[in-house]
N, C-alpha and C positions, 0 to 999 in steps of 0.2 A: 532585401529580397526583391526579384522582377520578375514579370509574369515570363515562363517559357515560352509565352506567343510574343512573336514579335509582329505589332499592326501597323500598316502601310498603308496609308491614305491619297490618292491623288484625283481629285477633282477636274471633269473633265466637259466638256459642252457637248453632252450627248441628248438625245432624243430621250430622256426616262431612262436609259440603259444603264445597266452597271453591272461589273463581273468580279468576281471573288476568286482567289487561287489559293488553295491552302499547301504551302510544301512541308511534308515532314521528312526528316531524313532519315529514311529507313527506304532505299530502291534494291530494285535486284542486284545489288554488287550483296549484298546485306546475303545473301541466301546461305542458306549451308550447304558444301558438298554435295549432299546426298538428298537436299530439298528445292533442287534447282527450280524454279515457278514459285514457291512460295509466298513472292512479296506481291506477284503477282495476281496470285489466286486472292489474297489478303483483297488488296484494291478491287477486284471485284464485287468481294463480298458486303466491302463498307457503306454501300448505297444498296442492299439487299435487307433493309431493315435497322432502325437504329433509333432510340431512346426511345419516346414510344408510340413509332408507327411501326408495321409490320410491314413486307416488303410493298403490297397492296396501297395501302394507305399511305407509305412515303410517295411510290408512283402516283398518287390522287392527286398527293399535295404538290407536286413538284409541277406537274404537267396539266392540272387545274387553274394554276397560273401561266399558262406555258413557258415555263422555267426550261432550264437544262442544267441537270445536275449529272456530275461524270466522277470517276477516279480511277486516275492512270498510275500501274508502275514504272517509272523508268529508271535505269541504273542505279542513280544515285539517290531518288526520294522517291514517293507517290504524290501524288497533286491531285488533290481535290479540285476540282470543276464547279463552280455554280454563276449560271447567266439568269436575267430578271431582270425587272422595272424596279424602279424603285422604289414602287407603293408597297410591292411587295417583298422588300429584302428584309425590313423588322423580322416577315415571318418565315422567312427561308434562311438568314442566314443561320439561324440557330441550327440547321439541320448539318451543316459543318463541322459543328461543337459533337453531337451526338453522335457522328460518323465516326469520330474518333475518341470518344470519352464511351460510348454506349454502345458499341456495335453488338446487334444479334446473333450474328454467326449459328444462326438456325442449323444445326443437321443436313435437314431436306437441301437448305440454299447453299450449301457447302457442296453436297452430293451434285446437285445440278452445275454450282459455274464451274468443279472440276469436270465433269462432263462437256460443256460447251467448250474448255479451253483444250481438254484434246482431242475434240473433232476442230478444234481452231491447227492445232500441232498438228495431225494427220493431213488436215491440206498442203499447209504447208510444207511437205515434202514433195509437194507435186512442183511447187515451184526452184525452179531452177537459182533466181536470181537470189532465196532466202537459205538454200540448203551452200549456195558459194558462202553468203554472209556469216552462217555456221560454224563453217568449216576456218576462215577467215580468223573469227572471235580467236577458235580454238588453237591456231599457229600462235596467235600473236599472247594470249593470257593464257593459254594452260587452261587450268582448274581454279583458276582466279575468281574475282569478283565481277568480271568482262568478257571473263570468257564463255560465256550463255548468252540467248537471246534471252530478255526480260521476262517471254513469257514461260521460260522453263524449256524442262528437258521431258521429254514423255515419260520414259522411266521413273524418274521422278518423284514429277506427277501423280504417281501412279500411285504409291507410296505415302502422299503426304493425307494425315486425316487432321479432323478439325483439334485434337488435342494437340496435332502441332502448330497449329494456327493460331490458338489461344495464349500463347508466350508470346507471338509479335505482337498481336492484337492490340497484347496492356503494355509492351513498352512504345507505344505511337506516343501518349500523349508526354513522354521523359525528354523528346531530345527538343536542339534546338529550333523550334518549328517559326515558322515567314508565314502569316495572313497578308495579302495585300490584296486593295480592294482597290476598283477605277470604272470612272465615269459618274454619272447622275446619284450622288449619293448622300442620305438621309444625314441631316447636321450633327456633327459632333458625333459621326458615327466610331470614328476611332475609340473612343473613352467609355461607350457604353457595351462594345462587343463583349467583353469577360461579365459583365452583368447581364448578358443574357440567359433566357434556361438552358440552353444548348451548351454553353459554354462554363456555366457555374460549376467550380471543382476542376477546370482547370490548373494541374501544378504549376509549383512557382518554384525557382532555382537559384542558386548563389550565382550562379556562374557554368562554368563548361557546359556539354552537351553531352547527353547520353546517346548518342548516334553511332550506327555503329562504325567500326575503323574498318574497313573491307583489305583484304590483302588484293591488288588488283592481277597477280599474278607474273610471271615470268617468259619469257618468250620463249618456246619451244623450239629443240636443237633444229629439227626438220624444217627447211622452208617452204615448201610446196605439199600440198593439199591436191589430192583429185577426190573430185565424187561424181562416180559413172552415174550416168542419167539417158535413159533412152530419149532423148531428144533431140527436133531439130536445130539448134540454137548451143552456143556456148557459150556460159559466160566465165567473167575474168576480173579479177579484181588482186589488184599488185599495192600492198601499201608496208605501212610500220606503225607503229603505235609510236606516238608523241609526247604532247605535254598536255596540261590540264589546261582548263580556261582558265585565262588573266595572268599567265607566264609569261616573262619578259619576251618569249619566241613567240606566241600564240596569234599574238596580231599581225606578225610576219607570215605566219602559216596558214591566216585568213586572206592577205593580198592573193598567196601564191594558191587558193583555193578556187578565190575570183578565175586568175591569171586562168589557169587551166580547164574550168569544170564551168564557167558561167555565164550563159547565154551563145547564142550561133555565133561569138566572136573570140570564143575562148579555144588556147591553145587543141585539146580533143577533137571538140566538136570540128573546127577547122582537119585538122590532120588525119583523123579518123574518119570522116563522114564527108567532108566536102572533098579533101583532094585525093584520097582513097577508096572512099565508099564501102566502107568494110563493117562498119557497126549501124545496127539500130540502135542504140543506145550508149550515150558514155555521159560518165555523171566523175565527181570529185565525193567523195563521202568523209567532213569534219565535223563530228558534233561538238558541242560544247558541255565539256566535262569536269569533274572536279579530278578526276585520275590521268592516267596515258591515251588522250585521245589518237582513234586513229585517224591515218591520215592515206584515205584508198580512190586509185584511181581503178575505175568498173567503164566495163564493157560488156555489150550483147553481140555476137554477131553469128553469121550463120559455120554452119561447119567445113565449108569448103576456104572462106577468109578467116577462120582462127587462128592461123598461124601467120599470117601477115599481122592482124590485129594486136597477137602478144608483142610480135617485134618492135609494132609504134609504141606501145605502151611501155615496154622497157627502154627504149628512145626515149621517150619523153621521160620518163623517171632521171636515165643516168644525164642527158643534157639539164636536168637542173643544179648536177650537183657541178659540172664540169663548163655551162657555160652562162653568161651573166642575162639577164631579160635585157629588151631595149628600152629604152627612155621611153617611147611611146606605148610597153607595154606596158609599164610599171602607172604610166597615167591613165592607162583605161582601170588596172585593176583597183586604183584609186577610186575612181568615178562608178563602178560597180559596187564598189564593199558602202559605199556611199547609199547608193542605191536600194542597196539591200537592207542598210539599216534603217532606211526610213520606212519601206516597206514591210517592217519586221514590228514596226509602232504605230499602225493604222488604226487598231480596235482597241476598245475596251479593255477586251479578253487579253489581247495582245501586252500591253503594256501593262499590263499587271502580271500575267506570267512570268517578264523579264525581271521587273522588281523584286517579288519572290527569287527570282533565280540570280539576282547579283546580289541578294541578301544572303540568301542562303551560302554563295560560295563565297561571304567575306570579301566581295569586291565593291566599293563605294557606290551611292546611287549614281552619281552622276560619266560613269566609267567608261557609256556607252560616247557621252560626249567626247572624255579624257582621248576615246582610240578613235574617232573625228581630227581630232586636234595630233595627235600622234603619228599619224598615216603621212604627213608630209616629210614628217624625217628620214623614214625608212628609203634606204637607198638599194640601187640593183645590186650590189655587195653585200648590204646588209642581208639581203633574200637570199644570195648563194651560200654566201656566210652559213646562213641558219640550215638551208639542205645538207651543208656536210656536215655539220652537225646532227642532224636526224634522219637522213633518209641512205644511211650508210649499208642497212641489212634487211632492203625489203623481202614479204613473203608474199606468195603468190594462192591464190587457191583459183583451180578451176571445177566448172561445174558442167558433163556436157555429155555425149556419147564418148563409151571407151577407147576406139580407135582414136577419136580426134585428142582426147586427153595424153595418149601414150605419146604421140606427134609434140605436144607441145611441150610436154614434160624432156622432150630433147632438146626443145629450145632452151628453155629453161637450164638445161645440165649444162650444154655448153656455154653458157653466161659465166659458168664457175669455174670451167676451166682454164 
């Protein structure tokens, strides 16, 4: 028998500092149909009282140290948050164990963070750039496990009470859950965590994972999305859903993420913005997934250049399938994904997050090194290679005034014809 926590230690020369990341897998792909927000409204409530402090009293303890203790849902898991010294982690990490072995799920604290999350959900409809993202999900997954934003659907929302809440609750602590811990930390802390009070009674497993299997969904026949928005501003986002993280493509589809979306010398930002002028904004959007990541190139611009802006952006899409990068592009995007990994293992907080998350998704600790060492193989072939393989049926959504929508959605038609 082995404990279902799997604990990750990495010693680090910080000032006193050190940060804890607990991942369990259970994220908003996990939701049901008709409970969309649920895992989210869950991760709110699990630092709103737990084992036995009340929500008061956890706030006392947390920030009496000045602690920072958080928990977020995101697609694939929630993650526990907790930052401290490390005089004081004996007595804060235990409140990790409780968050999820002992949670209160108070009534009252139920009633309130579904309250805050749909005045959280009613703003966001004012924005343009989350109601494209929406809309986006919902082309490319359906009714999937992706095809919602983490924090739910209003409707919902609306719908879910704390007797549905009490069945995720108690299966947090079944699947296969990642503790990793990093920076200034207390000796031999690995060996003592499940003997703590917080922690004692946590299950033990033969093996597998109680997590759920999410169906991530199907890509919908329709490829364009309009949502009229009285604004001055449209935005634009043209992509496909991909592959998960640590796919044989995936590190191919981080160069060509560089390539396009990363810093004032990437393909967009050049083409859109400096020898056009047509966008305030263009970004590359690839997160790192255990399902179909997408793979979207976004724009903002105003509504008189929306219909120049779609046409670069569909340039730029069908030129990757159809022509090779240069040799000098291929070495910047080298020297960015570089960049960005080191930057990505600055903190504490930072490098324990990824552990958790290349534990969790079954990829070796050392993996981030392995695509270091990988990246010089990859050839300008190899990168086209993998676009016609993935980026054969992109969907478009716009977000913007009606007139300017009905314009671009002709751009768009005649692509197909």
């Amino acid at each position: 028998m082995s404990a279902a926590l799997d604990v990750l230690v990495e010693p680090l020369a910080s000032p006193g500092v050190m940060a804890a990341k607990l991942w369990l897998p259970f994220g908003s792909a996990c939701d049901a149909t008709d409970q969309r927000g649920a895992h989210d409204l869950l991760a709110s409530l699990l630092s709103r009282g737990c084992g036995p402090y009340n929500p008061k009293e956890l706030a006392d303890v947390v920030e009496g140290c000045g602690a920072g203790l958080r928990c977020d849902a995101q697609e694939d898991g929630l993650l526990l948050s907790l930052r401290s010294t490390m005089d004081d982690a004996e007595q804060l990490l235990p409140l990790l164990g409780w968050m999820v072995l002992e949670p209160h799920l108070a009534p009252d604290q139920v009633a309130l963070e579904k309250s805050l999350t749909l005045q959280m959900l009613q703003r966001q409809r004012e924005d343009p750039f989350h109601i494209a993202a929406v809309a986006w999900r919902q082309l490319a997954f359906s009714d999937g496990g992706y095809g919602h934003d983490p924090m739910g659907v209003e409707s919902d929302l609306q719908t879910i009470e704390r007797q549905k809440i009490l069945p995720l609750a108690q299966r947090l602590p079944t699947g296969r859950s990642v503790l990793s811990l990093a920076g200034c930390l207390p000796e031999h802390i690995e060996n003592r965590i499940l003997a703590m009070d917080g922690f004692r009674g946590w299950p033990e497993t033969t093996g597998g994972s109680s997590a759920c299997r999410p169906k991530y969904g199907t890509s919908a026949a329709e490829t364009i999305r309009l949502e009229p928005m009285d604004t001055e501003q449209v935005v634009l986002m043209l992509g496909q859903a991909t592959v998960p993280h640590g796919h044989p493509d995936d590190l191919v589809l981080r160069l060509l993420q560089c390539h396009l979306g990363v810093g004032m010398s990437s393909l967009l930002f050049r083409r859109l913005r400096e020898e056009h002028g047509v966008a305030y904004e263009v970004a590359v959007h690839y997160p790192q997934l255990m399902g179909p990541a997408p793979f979207v190139l976004l724009a903002s611009t105003g509504i008189e250049r929306a219909e120049l802006s779609l046409r670069l952006l569909l340039q730029s899409w069908e030129e990757l399938c159809q022509t090779t990068l240069s040799q000098a592009d291929l070495t910047l995007a080298r020297a960015k994904f570089i960049g960005q990994m080191a930057q990505a293992r600055q903190t504490c907080s930072q490098r324990a997050e990824r552990r958790a998350q290349l534990r969790a998704m079954g990829l070796r600790d050392d993996y981030d090194q392995s695509c270091m060492d990988a990246i010089k193989a990859i050839t300008v072939e190899h990168i086209q290679e993998t676009c016609q393989r993935w980026f054969k049926q992109p969907q478009l959504s716009l977000c913007g005034p009606p007139g300017s929508l009905k314009r671009l959605e002709r751009i768009w038609a005649e692509r197909h014809q």
